[in-house]
N, C-alpha and C positions, 0 to 999 in steps of 0.2 A: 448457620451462623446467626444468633440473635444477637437485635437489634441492644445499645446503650455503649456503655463506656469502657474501655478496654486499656485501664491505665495502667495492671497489670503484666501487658506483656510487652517485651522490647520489640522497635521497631527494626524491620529490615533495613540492610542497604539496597539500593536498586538502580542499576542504570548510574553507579555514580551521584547519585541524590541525596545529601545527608539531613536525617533529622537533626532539628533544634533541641537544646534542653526540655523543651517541654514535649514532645515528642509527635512533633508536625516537621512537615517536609516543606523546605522554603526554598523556593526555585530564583536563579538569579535572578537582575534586573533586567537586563537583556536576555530574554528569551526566548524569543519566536524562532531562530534557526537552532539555535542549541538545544532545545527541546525535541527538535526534531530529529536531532542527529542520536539523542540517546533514545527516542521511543523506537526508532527506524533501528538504533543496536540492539534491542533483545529478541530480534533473528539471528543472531549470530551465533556458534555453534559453545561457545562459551557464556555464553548468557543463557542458554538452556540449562543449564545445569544448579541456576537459583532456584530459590523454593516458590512455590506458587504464593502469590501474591494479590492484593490490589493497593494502588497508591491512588488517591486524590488530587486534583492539582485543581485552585481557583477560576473558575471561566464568568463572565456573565451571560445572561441566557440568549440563547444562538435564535435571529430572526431570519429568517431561509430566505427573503426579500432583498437583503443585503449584506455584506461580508461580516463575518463576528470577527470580534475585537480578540488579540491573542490575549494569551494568558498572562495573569497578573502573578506579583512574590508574595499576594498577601495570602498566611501560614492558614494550611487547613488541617485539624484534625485525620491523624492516620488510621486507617482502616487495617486489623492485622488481617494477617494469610490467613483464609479461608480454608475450610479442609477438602480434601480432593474434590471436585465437584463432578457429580454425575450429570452429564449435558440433560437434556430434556427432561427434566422431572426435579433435579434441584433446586429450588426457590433462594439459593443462598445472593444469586446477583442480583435478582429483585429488590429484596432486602436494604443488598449495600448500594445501589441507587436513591432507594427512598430514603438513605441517610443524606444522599452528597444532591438534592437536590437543586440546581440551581448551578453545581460545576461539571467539571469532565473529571469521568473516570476513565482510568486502563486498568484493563482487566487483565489479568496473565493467570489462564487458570490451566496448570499439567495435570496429564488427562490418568484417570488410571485403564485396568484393562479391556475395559467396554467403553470405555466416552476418547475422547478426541481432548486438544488441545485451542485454546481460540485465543485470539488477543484482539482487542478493537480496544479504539476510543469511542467513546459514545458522550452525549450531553441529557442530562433529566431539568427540569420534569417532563418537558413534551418527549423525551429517547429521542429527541432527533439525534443521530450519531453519523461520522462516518468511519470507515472502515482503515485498521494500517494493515492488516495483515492476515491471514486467514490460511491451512494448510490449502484450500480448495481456491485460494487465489495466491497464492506464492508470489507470482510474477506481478504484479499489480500491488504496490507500496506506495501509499500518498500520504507525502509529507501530511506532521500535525499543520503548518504554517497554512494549506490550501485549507478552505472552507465548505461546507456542506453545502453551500449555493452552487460551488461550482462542479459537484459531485454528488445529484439529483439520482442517479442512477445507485449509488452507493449509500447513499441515503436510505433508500428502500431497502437496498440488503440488508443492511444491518439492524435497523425495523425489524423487521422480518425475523431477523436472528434472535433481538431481544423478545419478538412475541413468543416466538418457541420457547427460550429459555421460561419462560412462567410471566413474564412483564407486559403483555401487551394489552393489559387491558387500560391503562395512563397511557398509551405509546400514541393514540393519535392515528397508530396505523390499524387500519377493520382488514380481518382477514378474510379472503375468500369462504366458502362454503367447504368446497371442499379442502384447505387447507385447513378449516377445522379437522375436518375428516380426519387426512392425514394424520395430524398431530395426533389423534386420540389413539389413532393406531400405531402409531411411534412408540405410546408411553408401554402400550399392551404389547410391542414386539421387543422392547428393555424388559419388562416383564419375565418374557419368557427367555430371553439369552441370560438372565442371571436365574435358570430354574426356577422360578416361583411360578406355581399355580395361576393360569389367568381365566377366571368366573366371568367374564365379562361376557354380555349376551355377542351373538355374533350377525346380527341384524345391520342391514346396509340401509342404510337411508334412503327412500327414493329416489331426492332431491342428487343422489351422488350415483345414478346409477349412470351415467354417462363420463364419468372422470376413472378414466384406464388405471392409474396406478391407484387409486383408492381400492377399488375392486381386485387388481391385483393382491393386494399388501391384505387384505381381506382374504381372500382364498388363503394366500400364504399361513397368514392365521389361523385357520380352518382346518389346515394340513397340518402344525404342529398338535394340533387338540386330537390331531385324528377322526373330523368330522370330513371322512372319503364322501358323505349323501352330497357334500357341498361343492367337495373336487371335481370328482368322476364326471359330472356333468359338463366340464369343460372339455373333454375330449369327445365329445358330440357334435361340437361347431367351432369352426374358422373363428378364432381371435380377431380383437380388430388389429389393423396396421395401428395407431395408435397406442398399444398393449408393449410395454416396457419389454427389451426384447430378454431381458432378463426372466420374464415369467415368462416369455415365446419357450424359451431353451427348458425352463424347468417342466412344463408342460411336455415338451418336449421329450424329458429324461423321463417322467413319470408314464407318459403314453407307450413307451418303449418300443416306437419302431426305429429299428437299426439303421435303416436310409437316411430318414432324416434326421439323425443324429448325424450321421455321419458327415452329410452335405457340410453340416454348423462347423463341424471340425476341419474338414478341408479347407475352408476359407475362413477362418482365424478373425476375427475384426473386433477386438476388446473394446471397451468400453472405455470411458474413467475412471479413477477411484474406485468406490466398493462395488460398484457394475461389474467389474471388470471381477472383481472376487468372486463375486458370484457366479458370472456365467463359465470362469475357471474348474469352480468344487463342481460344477452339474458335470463338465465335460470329462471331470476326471472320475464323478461317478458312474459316466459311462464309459469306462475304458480308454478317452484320447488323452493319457498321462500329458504326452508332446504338446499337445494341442493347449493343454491347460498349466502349462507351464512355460509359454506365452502370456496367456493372459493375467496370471501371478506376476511374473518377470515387471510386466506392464501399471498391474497396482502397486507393486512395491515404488517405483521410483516416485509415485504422487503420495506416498504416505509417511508417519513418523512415529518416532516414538514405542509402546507396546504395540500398536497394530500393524508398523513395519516389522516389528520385531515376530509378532505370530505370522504373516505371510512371506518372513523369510523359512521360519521351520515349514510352510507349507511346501515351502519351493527345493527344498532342501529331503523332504518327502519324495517328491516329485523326483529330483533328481536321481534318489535312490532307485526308485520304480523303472529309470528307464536308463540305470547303471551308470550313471556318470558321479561315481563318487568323490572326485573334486570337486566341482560344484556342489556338493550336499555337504563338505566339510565345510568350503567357505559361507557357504550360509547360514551353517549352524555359530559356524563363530561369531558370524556376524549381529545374529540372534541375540546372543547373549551379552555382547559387547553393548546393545542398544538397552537392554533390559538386565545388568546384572542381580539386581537385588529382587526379581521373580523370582520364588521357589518355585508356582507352578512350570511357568517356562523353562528354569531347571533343569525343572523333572524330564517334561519334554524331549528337552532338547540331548538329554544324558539318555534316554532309551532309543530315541533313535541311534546314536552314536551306537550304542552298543548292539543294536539290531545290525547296524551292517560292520559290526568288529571294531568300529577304533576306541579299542578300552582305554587307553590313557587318556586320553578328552576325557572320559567321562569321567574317568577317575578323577582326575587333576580339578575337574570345574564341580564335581559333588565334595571333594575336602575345602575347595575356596567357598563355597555353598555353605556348608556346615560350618565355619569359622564365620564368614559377612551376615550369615541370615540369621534369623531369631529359628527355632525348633520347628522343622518342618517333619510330622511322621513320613509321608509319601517319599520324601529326599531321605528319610533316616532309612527307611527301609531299603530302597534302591543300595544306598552306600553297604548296607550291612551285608545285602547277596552280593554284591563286587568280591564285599572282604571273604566270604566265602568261598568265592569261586577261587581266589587263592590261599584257600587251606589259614588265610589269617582268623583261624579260631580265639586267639587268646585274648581279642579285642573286641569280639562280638555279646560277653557276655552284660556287657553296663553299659550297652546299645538295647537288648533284647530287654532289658529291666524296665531302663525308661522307656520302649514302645508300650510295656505292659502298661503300664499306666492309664493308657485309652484301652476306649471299647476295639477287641481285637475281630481282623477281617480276614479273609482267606489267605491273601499274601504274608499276613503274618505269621499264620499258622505253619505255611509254607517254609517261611526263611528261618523261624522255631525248627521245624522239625529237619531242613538240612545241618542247622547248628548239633540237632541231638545225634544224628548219622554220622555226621565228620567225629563228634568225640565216641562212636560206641554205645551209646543209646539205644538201640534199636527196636525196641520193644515202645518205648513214649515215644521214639520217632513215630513209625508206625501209628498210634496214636492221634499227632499232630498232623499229617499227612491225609487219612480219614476224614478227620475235624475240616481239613481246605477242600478235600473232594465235595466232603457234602453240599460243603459253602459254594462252591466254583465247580459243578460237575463236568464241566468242560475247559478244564485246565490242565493242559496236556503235561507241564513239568508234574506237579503234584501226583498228576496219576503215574509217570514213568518213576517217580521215586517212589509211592507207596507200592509197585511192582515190584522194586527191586529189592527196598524192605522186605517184604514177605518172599524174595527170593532167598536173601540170608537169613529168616529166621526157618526156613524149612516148608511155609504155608504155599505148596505151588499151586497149588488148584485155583487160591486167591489170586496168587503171583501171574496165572495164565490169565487170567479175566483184564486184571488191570493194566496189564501190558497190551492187551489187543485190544482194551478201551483207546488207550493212548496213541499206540498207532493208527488210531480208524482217524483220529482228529490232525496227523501228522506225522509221515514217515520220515525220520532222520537217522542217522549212525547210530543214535541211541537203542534205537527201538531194532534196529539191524542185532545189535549185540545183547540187548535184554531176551529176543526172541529164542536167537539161537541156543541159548543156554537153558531152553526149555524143548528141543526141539534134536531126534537121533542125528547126528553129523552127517548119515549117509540118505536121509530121505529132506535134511533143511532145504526150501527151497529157495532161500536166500544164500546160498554155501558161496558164489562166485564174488557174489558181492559183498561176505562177508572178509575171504581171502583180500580182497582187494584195501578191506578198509585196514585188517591187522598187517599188511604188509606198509599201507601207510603209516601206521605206527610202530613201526618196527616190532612188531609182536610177531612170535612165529606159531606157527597154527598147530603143532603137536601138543602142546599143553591144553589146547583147545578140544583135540579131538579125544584126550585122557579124560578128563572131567571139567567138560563144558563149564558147567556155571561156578567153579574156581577158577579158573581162566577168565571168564566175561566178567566175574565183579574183580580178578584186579587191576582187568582195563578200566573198567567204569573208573576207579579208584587214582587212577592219572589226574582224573577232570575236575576235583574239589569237588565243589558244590552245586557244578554245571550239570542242569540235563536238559539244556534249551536246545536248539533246533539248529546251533553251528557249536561246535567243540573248544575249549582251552584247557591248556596245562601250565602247569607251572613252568617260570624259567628263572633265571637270575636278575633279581631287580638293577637295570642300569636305567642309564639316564631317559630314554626311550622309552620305557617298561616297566615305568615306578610302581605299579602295580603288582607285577611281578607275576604276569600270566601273559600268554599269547597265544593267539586264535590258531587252531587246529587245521592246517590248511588238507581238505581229502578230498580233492579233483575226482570225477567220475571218468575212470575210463574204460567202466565196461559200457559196452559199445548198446546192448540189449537194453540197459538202464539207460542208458542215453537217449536211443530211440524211442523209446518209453515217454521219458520226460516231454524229447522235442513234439512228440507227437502229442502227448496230453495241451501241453501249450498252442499248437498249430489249435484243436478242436476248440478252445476258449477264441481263437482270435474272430469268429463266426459274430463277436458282438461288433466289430470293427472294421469289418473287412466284406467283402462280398463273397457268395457260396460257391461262385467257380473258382476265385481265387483261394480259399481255401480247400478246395479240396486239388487243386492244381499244386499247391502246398505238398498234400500226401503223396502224389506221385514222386517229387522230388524228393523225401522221407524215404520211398519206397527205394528209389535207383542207391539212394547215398547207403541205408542201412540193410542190404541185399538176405540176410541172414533174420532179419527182425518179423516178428508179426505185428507188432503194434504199427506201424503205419495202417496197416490195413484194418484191425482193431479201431484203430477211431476213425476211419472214414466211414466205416460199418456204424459206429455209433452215431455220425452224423448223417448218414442214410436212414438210423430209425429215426432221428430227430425230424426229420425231410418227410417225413413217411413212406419210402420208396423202402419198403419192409422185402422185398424178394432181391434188390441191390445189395442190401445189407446182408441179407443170407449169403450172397458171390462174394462180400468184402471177409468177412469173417472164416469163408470155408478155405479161399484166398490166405489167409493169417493161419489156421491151422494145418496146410498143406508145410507153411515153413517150419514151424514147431510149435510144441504143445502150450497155447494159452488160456487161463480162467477164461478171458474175454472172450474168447472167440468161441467156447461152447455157450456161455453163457446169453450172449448177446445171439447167439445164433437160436437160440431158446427163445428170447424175447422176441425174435420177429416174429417165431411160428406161435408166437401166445397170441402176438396183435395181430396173425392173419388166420385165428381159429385152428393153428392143427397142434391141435393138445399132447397128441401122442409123440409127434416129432420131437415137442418141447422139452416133454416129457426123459425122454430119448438123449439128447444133447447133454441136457443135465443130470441123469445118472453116467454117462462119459466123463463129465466134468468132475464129481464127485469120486472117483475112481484114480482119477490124476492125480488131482488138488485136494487136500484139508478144508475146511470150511474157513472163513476170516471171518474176522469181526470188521463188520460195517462196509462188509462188499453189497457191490448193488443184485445179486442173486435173490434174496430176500424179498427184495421190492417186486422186482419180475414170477417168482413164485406165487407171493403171495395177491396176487390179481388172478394171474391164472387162477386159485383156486376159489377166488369171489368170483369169476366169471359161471366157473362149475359150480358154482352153491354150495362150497366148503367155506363158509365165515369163521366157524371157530379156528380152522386151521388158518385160514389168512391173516384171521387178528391176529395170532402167534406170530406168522412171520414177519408183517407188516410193521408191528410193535415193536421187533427187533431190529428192524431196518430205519423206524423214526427215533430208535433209544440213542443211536451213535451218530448218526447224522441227521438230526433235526428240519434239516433244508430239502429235505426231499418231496416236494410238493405233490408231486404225485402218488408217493407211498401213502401222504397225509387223505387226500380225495378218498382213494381202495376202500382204507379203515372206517372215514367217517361210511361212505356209502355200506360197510359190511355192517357196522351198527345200526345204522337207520332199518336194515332188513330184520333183524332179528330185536330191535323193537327198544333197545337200547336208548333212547333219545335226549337224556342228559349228555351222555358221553359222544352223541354223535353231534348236539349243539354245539357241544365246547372246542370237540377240534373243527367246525365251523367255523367258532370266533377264529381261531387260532389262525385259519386261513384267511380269513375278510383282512386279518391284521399285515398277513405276510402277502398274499397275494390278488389284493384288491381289483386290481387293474382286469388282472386274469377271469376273476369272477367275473367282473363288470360285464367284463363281454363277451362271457361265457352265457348271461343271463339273454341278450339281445342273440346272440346266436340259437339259444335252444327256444325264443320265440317267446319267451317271459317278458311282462313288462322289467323296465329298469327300478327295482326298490331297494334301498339299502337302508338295514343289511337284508340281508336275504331271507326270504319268508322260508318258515318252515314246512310249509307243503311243496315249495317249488324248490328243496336243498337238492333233492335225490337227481332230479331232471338235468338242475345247473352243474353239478360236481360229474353228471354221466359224459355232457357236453365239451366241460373244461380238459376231460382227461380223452377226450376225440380230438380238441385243437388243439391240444399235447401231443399228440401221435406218439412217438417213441419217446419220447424226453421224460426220465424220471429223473433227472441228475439232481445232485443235491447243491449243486455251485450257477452252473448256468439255465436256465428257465426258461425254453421257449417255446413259442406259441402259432399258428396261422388264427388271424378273427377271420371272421365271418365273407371279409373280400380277397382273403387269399395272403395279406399282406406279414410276412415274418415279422413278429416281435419277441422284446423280451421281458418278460415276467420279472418287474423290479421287486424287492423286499418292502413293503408297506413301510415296515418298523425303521429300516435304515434311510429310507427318502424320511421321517417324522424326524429323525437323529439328523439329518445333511438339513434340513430347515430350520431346527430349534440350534443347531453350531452354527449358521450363518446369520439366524435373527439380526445380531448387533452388526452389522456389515448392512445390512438390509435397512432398519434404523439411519446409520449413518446415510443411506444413500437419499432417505427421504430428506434428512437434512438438509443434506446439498438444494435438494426439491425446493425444499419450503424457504432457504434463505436464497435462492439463485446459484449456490456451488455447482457443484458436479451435477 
């Protein structure tokens, strides 16, 4: 907002206050209580809803020694609405200060989707001010009528408040050292919550090396840049008790021992305000969904506006995660109800909904979306696959014209090329499809449609590739009934579970077993333009179902699939739980699913995990006595690789191969392809190895194999780079993989000591090659789990502006 004359634009009403013809606000003659009663009104849930503003009202200048005089009627020039203001780094209230020298201003500035809301009176030119209202003092409203003598304490806050906003340097009030500090690191943690680049050196001041949270909010820093040389050092030594418990917990998350995770989560103790956010997102990035949605629950009630509105869709997340889909409905309502006119949170809020089925929400609040908003692509697109999924092709083509318009992205390419499939295209579908893979190579719809494409254009060999891409990222009904149609009726090894899903749609299995893949595409052809990870069909639009689709309800009741599942889930809960409790787990597995192998399957896999490799051999031979499983030859292979008996291995896995077909993006791959770096076949390892990090990337240990097989055969571009790739993902791991094989601590990792550090990392790996969960014993025995580098850098640069706001509270006395 610059500074001069603004006689152009019409003044607000406010509070009941009306300007004069000449366009100043002239307050009656008696003042002092009436003033009070309308500044103390714009808390009220109806006076939020005015547009930001500032009004001026006459003061003379306030002496702190003795009471000031109330306000006079003589007319002051109006100041119009400022435009959104971003808290800490907008100079716009400085500004309108240095015009109204001399009186009180009220500031009423609505916040957008990074900053906050504040409202005070304040007095210039000294800013002496005191405080009416604040989200972080709610409870605490003093009349304008009481005076800043009598309210010394509030005084200072809002000082305080004006220095952060850009003002303090006229304020009178000298800020500490380190709330310099602070501040500078405020502007650089806005910075990075609105994605821009921050170049700024990452040098700590001496003079601040004893102020906790400065040094905190520093690191934190550090960790979005992905400077790990600066982090990793912190899990070397005892934090002090005075260390925000907020970095305790994220230190915590990133150190990844599962105990003391776990302790933080049994006893729950949130914070205030954004504290309370934060140490919520660590705990739910380590598996305590429950636990962290307490602490959500808890910031929501002290918040407003968009940031109540983003940690209700957090809570509404949350809620999903641990099936309580009432609660995730009303919060999503209530999401939107707070923040209508976000298209981002929209968007949000409409893909959840539709991740866990209730398509009419979404439907209903993307057409109210599209009519109240200005042209959002990310909302036009979402709308345009709804319209698809129910076969409403006739309306998607002067949708698909105007998205051409911008530069086009995978998803577009995507909801293009279901449009060219639903009308008979199939040749540009096909095309379109390609075009999204290459863009999004792990985007499971795009690959199960360019599967199925090239299933009806006759290309199967294509058709087989890309369908067992899609499966390796995520098995659902779809990938059940694209496979079969590629696969003889009498050798599928999915055949019970495919009976089970065509009996749930009333499909009967004879046409299926004539000619499979005309049968599979004209179930597929039920689904519109659905090939996500839960099913709809069409039905008749009522009042319910404006959309005119509803979700494909196909319960498992095969009992083997089932076992399957519960058992895969029991193995994950090892981040959360303790190891006799989990494996006390499988025996209950075992009694209930008497007929299954897989209970014994993953206790065998969390026996290699454990390193107790000859247990694993009795779980697995255990799991094969009941019937024929990949895993249990497989993994039976893997013990005898890690306990040297090559030929057993050997052995197991030609059994296995004799049974079972090969898959794409089984863990077989991984376990071969070591064995045969162990024996001094590299070129063969790279082959399998290659194949096993092409489908699932996460596989941390297949990633070590390959680099270690290029470093031997002399490769060293290619074995630096999946180097980086690892420092990125599995930092922590490294770290103390280097302290364990007796290397000093340097990062990144020298290239004489990779070969040493990677031989070490994949010893305190013992059996874990999984591609999901990552664990570890260091060097004193102690379980941990191997976080993702890149996704702790993501949970810190999405929580930055939370983080921000909490220094705020800091630096003015709030939270």
């Amino acid at each position: 907002m610059q500074s001069g004359h603004f006689d152009n634009q019409p003044p607000p009403r406010l509070c009941g206050l009306t300007p004069n013809k000449t366009g100043a606000i002239v307050f009656p003659t008696r003042v002092t209580k009436g003033c009070g009663r309308r500044l103390a009104g714009m808390n009220r849930p109806q006076a939020r809803k005015k547009p930001a503003s500032i009004i001026a009202v006459s003061m003379k200048p306030i002496d702190l020694t003795k009471p000031s005089p109330p306000p006079t009627g003589e007319p002051i020039p109006l100041i119009p609405p400022p435009p959104i203001l971003s808290a800490l780094t907008d100079t716009t209230i400085s500004r309108a200060f240095a015009q109204q020298r001399g009186r009180t201003v009220l500031i009423r500035a609505e916040s957008d989707s990074r900053t906050w809301m504040w409202e005070c009176v304040a007095a210039a030119p000294a800013f002496r001010c005191f405080l009416l209202d604040t989200p972080s003092t709610r409870r605490r409203r003093i009349p304008v009528t009481l005076t800043p003598h009598h309210h010394a304490a509030l005084v200072t806050f809002t000082l305080r408040f004006l220095w952060a906003m850009g003002a303090g340097e006229d304020s009178g009030y000298k800020p500490t050292p380190q709330e310099i500090h602070l501040r500078e690191l405020v502007r650089r943690l806005i910075t990075i919550a609105r994605g821009e680049t921050d170049s700024a050196p990452a040098d700590f001041p001496p003079h601040h090396e004893n102020d906790p949270w400065g040094a905190a909010v520093l690191r934190w820093i550090d960790l979005t840049s992905g400077r790990w040389d600066d982090v990793l050092p912190l899990l070397d030594r005892p934090l002090s008790t005075h260390t925000p418990s907020w970095f305790r917990m994220l230190v915590t998350l990133i150190g990844g021992d599962v105990s003391a995770l776990r302790e933080v989560a049994a006893d729950p103790c949130p914070q205030r305000g954004e504290a309370a956010l934060l140490e919520g997102a660590f705990l739910y990035a380590g598996g305590f969904a429950e636990a962290a949605l307490w602490y959500y629950e808890t910031a929501s009630r002290n918040s407003i506006g968009k940031r109540q509105a983003n940690i209700c869709l957090e809570i509404a997340r949350l809620a999903v995660h641990i099936g309580n889909l009432e609660k995730a409905n009303v919060y999503l309502h209530r999401a939107i109800t707070l923040c209508p006119n976000d298209d981002e949170l929209l968007m949000r809020v409409c893909e959840e909904w539709i991740r866990f089925g209730n398509l009419d929400a979404a439907y209903q609040t993307l057409v109210a979306g599209n009519v109240r908003l200005p042209w959002s692509r990310q909302v036009a697109l979402l709308y345009t696959e709804l319209l698809l999924w129910a076969q409403r092709t006739d309306e998607v083509p002067s949708l698909l014209e105007k998205l051409r318009t911008e530069p086009a992205d995978a998803r577009f390419h995507r909801v293009h090329g279901i449009w060219l499939a639903l009308t008979g295209a199939y040749t540009e579908a096909r095309t379109a499809f390609a075009t999204a893979v290459e863009m999004a190579p792990f985007d499971m719809e795009s690959l199960a449609w360019l599967g199925e494409i090239q299933l009806r254009l006759g290309q199967l060999q294509d058709a087989e590739r890309s369908i067992a891409t899609s499966r390796a990222l995520a098995q659902t009904p779809v990938h059940t009934l694209l496979t079969s149609a590629l696969r003889d009726p009498n050798t599928f090894p999915k055949r019970w579970e495919l009976i089970h899903l065509l009996n749930a749609l009333g499909q009967p299995l004879d046409p299926w077993l004539r000619d499979p893949v005309s049968a599979v595409l004209a179930v597929l052809s039920r689904f519109g333009g659905n090939r996500g990870p839960w099913l709809t069909q069409q039905c008749v639009p009522t009042s319910t179902h404006k959309l005119g689709i509803i979700k494909v309800d196909v319960p498992t009741t095969d009992r083997l699939q089932l076992s399957r599942n519960e058992s895969a889930q029991t193995l994950r809960l090892i981040t959360t739980l303790p190891i006799e409790e989990v494996a006390n787990r499988f025996d209950d597995l075992a009694n209930e699913y008497p007929e299954s192998p897989h209970p014994f399957c993953y206790r065998g896999e969390l026996a290699l995990w454990m390193g107790d490799y000859e247990g694993a051999i009795v779980q697995f031979e255990f799991a094969l006595k009941r019937t024929e499983a990949r895993w249990g030859y497989v993994g039976k292979a893997a013990a005898y690789i890690l306990l040297g008996r090559f030929e057993r291995a050997q052995t197991s896995l030609e059994q296995c191969s004799r049974v079972f077909t090969p898959v794409v993006g089984a863990t077989t791959p991984v376990y071969v392809g070591e064995m045969l770096r162990i024996l001094g076949n590299d070129p063969g390892a790279i082959c399998e190895l290659t194949e096993a990090v092409r489908t699932k990337p996460g596989r941390i240990g297949a990633w070590m194999n390959l680099a270690l097989c290029h470093i031997r055969m002399g490769d060293l571009d290619r074995a630096q780079s999946i180097l980086v790739h690892l420092q990125h993902h599995a930092p922590v791991l490294l770290y103390n993989a280097q302290r364990s094989a007796g290397e000093l601590p340097c990062w990144p990792i020298e290239k004489k000591s990779a070969s040493n550090v990677l031989e070490e990392a994949l010893k305190m790996m013992r059996g874990n090659r999984s591609s999901h969960t990552i664990t570890y014993f260091d060097r004193s025995g102690t379980l941990k789990i191997s976080r993702d580098g890149e996704q702790i850098q993501r949970l810190a640069k999405t929580q930055a502006v939370f983080l921000a706001s909490a220094i705020r509270g800091r630096l003015i006395g709030g939270d």
